[in-house]
N, C-alpha and C positions, 0 to 999 in steps of 0.2 A: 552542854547537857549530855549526861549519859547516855551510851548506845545502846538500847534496852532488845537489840536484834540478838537473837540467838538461838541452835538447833536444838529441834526436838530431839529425847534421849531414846533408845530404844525402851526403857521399861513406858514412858509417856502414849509412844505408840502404840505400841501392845497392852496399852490398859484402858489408859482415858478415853482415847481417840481411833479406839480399834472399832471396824466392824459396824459403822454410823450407818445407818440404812439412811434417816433424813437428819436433814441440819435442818433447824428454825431459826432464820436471822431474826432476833427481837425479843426480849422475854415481857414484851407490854404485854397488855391487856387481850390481843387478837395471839402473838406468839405462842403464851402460854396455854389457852384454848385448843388451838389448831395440835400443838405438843399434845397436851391429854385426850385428844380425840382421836388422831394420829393413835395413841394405844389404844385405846379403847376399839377400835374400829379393827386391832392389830397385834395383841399382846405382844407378839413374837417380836414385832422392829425394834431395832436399837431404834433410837429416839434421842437427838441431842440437843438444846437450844444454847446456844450463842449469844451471849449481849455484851456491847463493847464498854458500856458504863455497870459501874456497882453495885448498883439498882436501874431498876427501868425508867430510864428519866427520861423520854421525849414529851408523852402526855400522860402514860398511863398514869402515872405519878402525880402527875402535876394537873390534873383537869381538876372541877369545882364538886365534883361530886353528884350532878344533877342525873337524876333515871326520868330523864324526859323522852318526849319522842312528838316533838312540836308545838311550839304555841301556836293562838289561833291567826296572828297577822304571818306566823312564817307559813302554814299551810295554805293562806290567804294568796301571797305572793307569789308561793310554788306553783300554786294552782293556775295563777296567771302564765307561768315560765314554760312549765311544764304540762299543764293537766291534767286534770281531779284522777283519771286512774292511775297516773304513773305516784301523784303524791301519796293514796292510798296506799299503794304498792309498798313503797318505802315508808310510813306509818304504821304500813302491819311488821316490816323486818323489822322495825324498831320496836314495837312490844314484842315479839316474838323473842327476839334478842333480850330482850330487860326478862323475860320469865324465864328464860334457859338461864340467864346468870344467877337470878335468885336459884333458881333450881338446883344448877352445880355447886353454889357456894353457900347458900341460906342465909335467912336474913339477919338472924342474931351475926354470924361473921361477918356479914357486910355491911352490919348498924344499920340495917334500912329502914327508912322512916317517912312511913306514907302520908305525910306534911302535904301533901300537892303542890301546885304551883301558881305563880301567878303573873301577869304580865301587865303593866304598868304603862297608864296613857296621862299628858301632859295636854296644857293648851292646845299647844300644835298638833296634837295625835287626834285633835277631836272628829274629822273625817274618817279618820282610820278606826278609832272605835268604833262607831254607829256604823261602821259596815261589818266590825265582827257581831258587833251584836243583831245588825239581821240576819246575819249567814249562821250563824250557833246553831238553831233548831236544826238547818238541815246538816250540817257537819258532824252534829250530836247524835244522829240517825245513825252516819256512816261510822263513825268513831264507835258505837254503839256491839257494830258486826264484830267489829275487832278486838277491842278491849272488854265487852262484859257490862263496862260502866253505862249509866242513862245520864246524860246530859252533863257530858264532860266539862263543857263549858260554860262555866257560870258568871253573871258578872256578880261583883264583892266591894262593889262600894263601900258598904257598911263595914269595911276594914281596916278602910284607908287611916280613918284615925288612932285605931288600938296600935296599929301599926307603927304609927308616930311618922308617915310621912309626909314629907312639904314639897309644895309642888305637883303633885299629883293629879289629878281631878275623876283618874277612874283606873278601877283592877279586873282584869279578868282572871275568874280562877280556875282551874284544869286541875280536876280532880281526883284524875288517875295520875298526875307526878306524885315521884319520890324524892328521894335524896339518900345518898350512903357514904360512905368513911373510906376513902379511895385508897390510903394504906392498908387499910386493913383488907379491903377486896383483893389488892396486889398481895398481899403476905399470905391470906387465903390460897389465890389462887398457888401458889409458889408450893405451896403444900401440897396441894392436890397431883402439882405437877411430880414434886418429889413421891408421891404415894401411888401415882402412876408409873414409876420406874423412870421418869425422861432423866437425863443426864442434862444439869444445869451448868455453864461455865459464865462467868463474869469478869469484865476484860477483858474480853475477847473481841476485840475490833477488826470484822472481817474489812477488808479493805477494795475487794475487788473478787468478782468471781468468772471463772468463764466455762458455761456450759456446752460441752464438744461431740454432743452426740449419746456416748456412751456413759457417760456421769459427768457430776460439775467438778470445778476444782477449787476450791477456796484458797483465796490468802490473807494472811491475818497482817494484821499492823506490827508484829513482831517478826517478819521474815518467812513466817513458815508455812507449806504451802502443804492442802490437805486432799484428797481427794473421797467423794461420798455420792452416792446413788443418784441421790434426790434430794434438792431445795425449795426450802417456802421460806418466802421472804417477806419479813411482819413488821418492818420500820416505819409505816404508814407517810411520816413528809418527807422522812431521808432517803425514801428508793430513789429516789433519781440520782443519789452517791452510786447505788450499785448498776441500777438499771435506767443510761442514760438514755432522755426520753419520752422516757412512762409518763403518762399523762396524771401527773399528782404535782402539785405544788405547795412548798411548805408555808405556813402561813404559822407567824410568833405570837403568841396572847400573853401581856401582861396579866400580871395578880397582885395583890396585895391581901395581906388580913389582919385585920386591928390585935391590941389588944384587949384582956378580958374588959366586958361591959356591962356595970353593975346593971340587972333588971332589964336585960334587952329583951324587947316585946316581937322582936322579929320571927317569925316560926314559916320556913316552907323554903323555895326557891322561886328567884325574883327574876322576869327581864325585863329591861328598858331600855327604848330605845328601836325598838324590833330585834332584840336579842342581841345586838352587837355588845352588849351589857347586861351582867349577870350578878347577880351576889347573895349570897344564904346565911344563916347562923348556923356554927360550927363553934361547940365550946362558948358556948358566950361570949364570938366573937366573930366579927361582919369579913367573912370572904369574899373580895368584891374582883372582879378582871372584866377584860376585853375589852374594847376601844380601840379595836384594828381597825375600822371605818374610818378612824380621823386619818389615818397612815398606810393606805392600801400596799404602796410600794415598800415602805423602806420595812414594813413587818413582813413582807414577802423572800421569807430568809429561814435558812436551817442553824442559825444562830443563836445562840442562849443570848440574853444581855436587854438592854435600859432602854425605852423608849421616855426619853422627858415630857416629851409633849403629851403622849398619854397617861402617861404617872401622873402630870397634870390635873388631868381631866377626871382622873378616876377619882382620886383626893377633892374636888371640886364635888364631885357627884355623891361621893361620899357622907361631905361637909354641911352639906347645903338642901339633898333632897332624901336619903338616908337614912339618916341620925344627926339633923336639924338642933336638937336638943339633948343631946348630949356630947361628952369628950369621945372622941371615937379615933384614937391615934394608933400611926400605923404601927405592927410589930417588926415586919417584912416582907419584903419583897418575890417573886420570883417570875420567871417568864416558859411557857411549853410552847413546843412546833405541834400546830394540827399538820393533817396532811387534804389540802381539798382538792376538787378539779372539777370539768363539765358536770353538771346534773347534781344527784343527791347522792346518786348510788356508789357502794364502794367498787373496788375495782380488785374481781377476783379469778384472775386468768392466767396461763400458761405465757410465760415469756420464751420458753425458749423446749425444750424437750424434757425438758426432766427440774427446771425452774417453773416454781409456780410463785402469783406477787396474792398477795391477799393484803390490802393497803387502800387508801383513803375513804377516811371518817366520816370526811367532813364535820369537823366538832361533835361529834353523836356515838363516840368510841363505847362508853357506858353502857349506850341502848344495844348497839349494835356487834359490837368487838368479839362478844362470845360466837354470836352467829356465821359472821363471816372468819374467826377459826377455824369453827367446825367445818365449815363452808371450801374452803380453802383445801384444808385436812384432806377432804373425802376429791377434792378434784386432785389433789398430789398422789394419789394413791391411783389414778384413772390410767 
């Protein structure tokens, strides 16, 4: 293989890479934020963001599309884990986060579409239903302070058929979800960033950084070694490549999505299963992932690639409870790294004196990613 190492020129220095008050490792969905807020909060910074891939492919790219911010068996659960205010807590950043991003980007550029959502019970879920539906009124109270909406949680039986699903026996519907067009929010956003002045580079694979007091120093997978003020680091499952450690572990989600399907009755965003399972209509056709439950370890990886046994399963889930009744073949494949860890919350703190991380999602990049940017943004500048 070719030696793709080679030095910076002087004009490269004195133009591209001159004068960088902050680097942004990550041009997802949290990098790009933190970048435009970074200006916004600062006209005068240079401003550069950094992504080692072509586009932003860890998740921002690659996630389903959902502007959720909890079904009623994961607040259920949390609520057990952790307790009703800390769930709350992270419930309100999560709408808080979904109305700054329509805000920043609007919703014709982000094809938003206030479809709701719904969550989907089986034989076996029959316990766990009849406890969301006694807890809904008073949930629908607290959800009520926060969101605007009155009785978020509905159940939707009478859906179950138009819907065309098998297997089923009950839906809950949550009626503040949306759904948006996740290329199109990343290409949006990428604008804004250009329209703010940041400096964008792609291919740029920092490789290692070390912050010594007085500024960091970056080095890139090309040889060359940079030195800048101040970092925010926005890779959300791959920080632990930079900052070995950090409490974030990356976690892989398969996907798949059909092709076109004449007359699909589907309309909203679906989870089953307690959410380890998701799938929506996009084009008249079924975007279906997740099934890291069946595979907690071996999807516990910052690696693109195949999971069989869950391709499996999804294809099964697909076939069988779905779209039952009709052809529903796949077009292709792909797979994103979340980034998760302890609790719910993301993780937006100073590593080092002049490194800040603003990083794990926890699957909730959508609701949340603009927030903890800006979030991030304003602690880099402290």
């Amino acid at each position: 293989m070719q030696n793709l190492a080679y030095n910076l020129s002087y004009w490269e220095r004195e133009t591209f890479l001159k004068d960088i008050d902050v680097a942004v490792i990550g041009a997802g969905l949290v990098g790009l934020n933190a970048a435009i807020e970074l200006r916004r909060l600062n006209p005068t910074l240079t401003v550069a963001v950094f992504e080692r891939g072509m586009m932003p492919i860890g998740a921002s790219t690659r996630n389903a599309g959902f502007a959720c911010f909890g079904s009623m068996t994961e607040l259920l659960n949390d609520a057990r884990e952790l307790g009703e205010d800390e769930v709350l807590s992270v419930v309100d950043m999560r709408w808080r986060g979904l109305q700054a991003l329509r805000s920043l980007v609007g919703d014709e550029a982000l094809d938003f579409q206030p479809h709701g959502g719904f969550e989907m019970f089986t034989d076996d879920d029959e316990d766990m239903y009849k406890s969301c539906v006694e807890q809904a009124p008073y949930w629908n109270d607290q959800l009520l302070r926060i969101t605007g909406h009155h009785s978020v949680y509905q159940v939707a039986d009478d859906r179950i058929q138009s819907f065309g699903f098998q297997r089923i026996n009950h839906l809950m519907h949550n009626t503040a979800e949306g759904q948006l067009h996740t290329g199109k929010m990343m290409q949006a956003l990428l604008r804004k960033a250009e329209e703010a002045g940041v400096r964008l580079f792609f291919g740029a694979h920092i490789e290692r950084l070390e912050d010594h007091g007085r500024a960091v120093n970056l080095e890139f997978a090309f040889g060359w070694t940079i030195e800048v003020p101040k970092v925010l680091i926005a890779v959300n499952g791959f920080a632990q490549q930079l900052i070995p450690g950090l409490e974030v572990m990356p976690a892989r989600n398969q996907v798949l999505i059909t092709h076109p399907i004449p007359d699909l009755r589907i309309e909203g965003t679906f989870h089953y299963d307690q959410g380890y399972f998701y799938f929506r209509n996009i084009d008249n056709r079924i975007l279906l992932g997740g099934g890291r439950n069946l595979a907690f370890k071996e999807e516990t990886t910052s690696l693109f690639g195949n999971n069989e046994l869950i391709r499996s399963a999804l294809v099964q889930l697909l076939k069988t409870v779905i779209c039952p009744h009709c052809t529903a073949d796949v077009a292709y494949w792909w797979s994103g790294i979340l980034g998760l860890g302890p609790g719910r919350r993301p993780l937006i703190q100073h590593t080092g004196p002049n490194t800040v991380v603003a990083v794990r999602l926890s699957g909730m990049g959508v609701a949340i990613g603009t927030l903890v940017g800006q979030e991030g943004a304003r602690l880099c500048l402290q």
